[in-house]
C-alpha positions as CSV (number, residue, x, y, z in Angstrom):
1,X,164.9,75.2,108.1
2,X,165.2,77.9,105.6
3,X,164.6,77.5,101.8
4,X,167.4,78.9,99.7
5,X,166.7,79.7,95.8
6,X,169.4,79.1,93.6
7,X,170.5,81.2,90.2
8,X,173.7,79.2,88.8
9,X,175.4,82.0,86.3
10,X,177.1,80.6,83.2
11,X,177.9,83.9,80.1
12,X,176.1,86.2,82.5
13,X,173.1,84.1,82.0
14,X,170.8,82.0,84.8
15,X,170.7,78.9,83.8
16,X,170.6,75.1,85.5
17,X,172.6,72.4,84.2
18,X,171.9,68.6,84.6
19,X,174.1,66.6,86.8
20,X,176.7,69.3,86.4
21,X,176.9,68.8,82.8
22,X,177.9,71.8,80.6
23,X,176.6,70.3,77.8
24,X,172.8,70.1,79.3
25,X,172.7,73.4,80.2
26,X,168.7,75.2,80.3
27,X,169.0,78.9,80.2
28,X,166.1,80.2,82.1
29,X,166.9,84.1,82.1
30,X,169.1,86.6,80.2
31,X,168.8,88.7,83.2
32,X,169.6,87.0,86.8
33,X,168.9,90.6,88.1
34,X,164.9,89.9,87.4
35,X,165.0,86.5,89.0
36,X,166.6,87.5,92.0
37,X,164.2,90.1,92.4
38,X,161.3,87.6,91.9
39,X,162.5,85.6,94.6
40,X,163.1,88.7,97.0
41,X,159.4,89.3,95.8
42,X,158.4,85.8,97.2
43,X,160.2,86.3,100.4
44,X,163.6,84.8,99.9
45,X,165.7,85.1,103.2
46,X,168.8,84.1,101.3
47,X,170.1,83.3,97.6
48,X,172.4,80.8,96.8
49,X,174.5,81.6,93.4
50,X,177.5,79.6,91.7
51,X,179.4,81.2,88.8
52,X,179.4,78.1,86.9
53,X,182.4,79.5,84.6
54,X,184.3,80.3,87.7
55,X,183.7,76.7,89.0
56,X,185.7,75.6,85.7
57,X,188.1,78.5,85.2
58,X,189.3,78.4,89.1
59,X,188.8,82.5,88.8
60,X,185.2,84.7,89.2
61,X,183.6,85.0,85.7
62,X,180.1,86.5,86.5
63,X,181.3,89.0,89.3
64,X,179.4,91.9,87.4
65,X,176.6,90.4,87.3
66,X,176.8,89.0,91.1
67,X,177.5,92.6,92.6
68,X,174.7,93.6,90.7
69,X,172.2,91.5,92.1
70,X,174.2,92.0,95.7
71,X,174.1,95.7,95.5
72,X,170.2,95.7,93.8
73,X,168.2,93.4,96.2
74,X,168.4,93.3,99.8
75,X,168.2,89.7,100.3
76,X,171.2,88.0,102.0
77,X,173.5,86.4,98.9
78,X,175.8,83.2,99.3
79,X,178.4,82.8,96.4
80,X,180.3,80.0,95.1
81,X,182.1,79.0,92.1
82,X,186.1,80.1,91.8
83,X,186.8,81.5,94.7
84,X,190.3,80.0,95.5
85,X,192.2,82.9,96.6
86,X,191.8,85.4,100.1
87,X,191.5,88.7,97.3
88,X,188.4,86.7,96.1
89,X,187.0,86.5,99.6
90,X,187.7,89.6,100.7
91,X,186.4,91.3,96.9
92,X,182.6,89.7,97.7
93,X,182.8,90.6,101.2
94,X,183.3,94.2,100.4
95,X,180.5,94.5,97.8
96,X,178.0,93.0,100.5
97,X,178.1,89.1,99.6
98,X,176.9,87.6,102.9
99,X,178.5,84.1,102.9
100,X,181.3,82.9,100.5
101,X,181.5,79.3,99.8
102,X,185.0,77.4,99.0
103,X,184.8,74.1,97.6
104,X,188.2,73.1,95.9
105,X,190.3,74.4,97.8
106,X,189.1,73.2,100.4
107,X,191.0,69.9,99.5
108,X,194.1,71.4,98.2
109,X,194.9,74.0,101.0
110,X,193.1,73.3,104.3
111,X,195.1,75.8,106.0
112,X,194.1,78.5,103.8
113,X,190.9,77.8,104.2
114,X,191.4,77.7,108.6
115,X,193.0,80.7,108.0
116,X,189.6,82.5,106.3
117,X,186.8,81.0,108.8
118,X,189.1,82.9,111.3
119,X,189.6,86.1,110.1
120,X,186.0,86.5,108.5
121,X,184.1,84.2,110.9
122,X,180.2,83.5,109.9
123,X,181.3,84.1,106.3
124,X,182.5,81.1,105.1
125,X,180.4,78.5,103.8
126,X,182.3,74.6,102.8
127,X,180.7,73.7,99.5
128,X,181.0,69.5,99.8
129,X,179.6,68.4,96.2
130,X,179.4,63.9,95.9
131,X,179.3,61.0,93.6
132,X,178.7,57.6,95.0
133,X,180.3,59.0,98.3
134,X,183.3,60.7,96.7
135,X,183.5,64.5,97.0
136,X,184.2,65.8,93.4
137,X,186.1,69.1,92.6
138,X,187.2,71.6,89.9
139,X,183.1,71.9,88.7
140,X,183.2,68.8,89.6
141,X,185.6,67.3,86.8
142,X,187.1,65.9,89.0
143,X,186.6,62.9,91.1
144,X,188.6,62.1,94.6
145,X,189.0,59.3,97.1
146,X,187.4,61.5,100.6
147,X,184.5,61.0,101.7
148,X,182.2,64.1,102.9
149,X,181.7,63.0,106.0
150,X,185.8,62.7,106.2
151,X,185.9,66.0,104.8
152,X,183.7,67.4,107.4
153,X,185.6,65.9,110.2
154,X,188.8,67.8,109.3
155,X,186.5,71.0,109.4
156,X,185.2,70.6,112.5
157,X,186.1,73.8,115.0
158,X,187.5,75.5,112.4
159,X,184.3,78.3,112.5
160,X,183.2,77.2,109.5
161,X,179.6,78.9,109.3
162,X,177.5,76.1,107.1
163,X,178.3,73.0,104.8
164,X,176.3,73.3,101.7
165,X,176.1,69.2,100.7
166,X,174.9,68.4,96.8
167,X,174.7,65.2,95.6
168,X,176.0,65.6,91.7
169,X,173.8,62.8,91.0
170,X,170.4,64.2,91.5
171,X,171.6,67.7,90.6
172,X,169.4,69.0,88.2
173,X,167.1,65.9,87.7
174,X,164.5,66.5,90.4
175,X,164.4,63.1,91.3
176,X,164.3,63.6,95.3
177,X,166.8,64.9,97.8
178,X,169.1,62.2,99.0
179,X,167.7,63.0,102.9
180,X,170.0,59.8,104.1
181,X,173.4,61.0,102.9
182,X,172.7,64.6,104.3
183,X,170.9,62.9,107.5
184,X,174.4,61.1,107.8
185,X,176.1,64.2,107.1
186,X,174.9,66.6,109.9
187,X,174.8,63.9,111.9
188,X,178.7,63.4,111.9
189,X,179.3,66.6,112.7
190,X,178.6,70.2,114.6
191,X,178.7,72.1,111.7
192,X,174.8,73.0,109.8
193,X,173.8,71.6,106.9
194,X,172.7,73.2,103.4
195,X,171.0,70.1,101.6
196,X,171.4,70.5,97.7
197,X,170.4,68.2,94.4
198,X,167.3,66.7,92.9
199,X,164.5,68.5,95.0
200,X,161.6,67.7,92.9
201,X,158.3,69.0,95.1
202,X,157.2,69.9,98.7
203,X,157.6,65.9,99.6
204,X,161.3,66.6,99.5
205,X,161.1,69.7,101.9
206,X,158.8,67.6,104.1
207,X,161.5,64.7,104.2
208,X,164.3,67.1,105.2
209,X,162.1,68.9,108.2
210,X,161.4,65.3,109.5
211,X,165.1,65.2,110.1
212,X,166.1,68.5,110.6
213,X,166.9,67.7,114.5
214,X,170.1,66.0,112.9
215,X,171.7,69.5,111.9
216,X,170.0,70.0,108.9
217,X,169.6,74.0,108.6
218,X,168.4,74.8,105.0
219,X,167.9,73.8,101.8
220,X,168.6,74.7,98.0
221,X,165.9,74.4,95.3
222,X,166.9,75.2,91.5
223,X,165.4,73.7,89.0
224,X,162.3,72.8,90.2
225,X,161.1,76.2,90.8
226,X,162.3,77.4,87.5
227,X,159.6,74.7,86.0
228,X,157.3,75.6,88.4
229,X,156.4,72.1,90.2
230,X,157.5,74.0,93.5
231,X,156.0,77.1,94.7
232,X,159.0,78.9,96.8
233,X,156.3,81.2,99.0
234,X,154.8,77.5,99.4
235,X,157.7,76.0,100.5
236,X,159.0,79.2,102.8
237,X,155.5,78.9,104.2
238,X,155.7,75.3,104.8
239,X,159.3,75.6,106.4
240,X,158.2,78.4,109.1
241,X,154.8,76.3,110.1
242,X,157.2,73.0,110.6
């Protein structure tokens, strides 16, 4: 299981919101350049970032600052966050973003999104984001009636490379990873599992490697290495022993 760092961009800044809430937004770093390179320091085999604006908007708003940290580190980089259209996948590709992740439009054009696993296959990523069992969309303003494990389902085969699963609710609060709903997760399908939301300390990454065997492959932490009650050398450590 690998442990994936997170910098959420909002204004060109890294900062980490609470529960997906705008309005309860921490700014950790004027520069996401210098934390990127902090985690590369700490051995970082891949970084998650989400253009927060973009998320809203439906339409990149941090790509400067995203191809800069792509074309300044040499750390594999997953994006997310507004990428609803094939010249938005094929725009990261080029600058030398390793995974792309579609979340919305996901639900409103399946096809579309068929069509991309198979012309850039290992590249694209399914960003599932829940409350109470109901995948939310459009930066998750948006509440719908699916499931993820539904979701999932009408993914499976498609060549999808990863499903990055956050539970809204413990996004942000480092309250504990909800291990059963991802357990449940990667056990309903063939497709790998990201585990995102509420990681609060190494307990957390402990829970997830006793189930890893389900399909789990990774996991995001934000917020609680920004205030330092997880040590991500640590926790990479910790992942390659288990």
């Amino acid at each position: 299981m690998i442990i994936i760092p997170a910098i959420d961009l909002r204004d060109g800044k890294c900062v980490r919101l609470i529960q997906g809430d705008f309005g309860k937004a921490t700014i950790y770093s004027g520069n996401p350049l210098d934390v990127a390179r902090r985690w590369e320091d700490q051995g970082a085999e891949r970084i998650h970032i989400v253009d927060l604006d973009g998320s809203r908007t439906g339409s990149p708003q941090n790509r400067k600052a995203i191809e800069t940290i792509v074309t300044q580190t040499d750390v594999p980089i997953q994006v997310g966050g507004g990428i609803r259209d094939r010249a938005t996948v094929e725009a990261y590709l080029d600058v030398g973003v390793s995974r792309v992740i579609v979340g919305t439009i996901a639900l409103q054009h399946p096809d579309f999104v068929s069509g991309i696993c198979s012309d850039f296959s290992g590249k694209i990523i399914l960003g599932l984001d829940a409350r109470d069992n109901r995948v939310a969309i459009q930066g998750w303003l948006e509440e719908t009636d699916r499931s993820p494990v539904a979701i999932a389902k009408s993914y499976e085969g498609c060549g999808l490379d990863a499903i990055v699963f956050t539970d809204i609710s413990r996004d942000g609060m480092e309250m504990g990873t909800n291990v059963e709903s991802t357990r449940e997760l990667a056990e309903s399908v063939d497709i790998p599992i990201i585990a995102s939301g509420g990681v609060a300390g190494m307990e957390d990454i402990e829970r997830l490697m006793a189930v890893e065997a389900s399909g789990i492959m990774g996991v995001i932490v934000g917020k609680a290495l920004y205030s330092g009650t997880i040590s991500l050398q640590d926790a990479i450590k910790r992942a390659h022993a288990g």
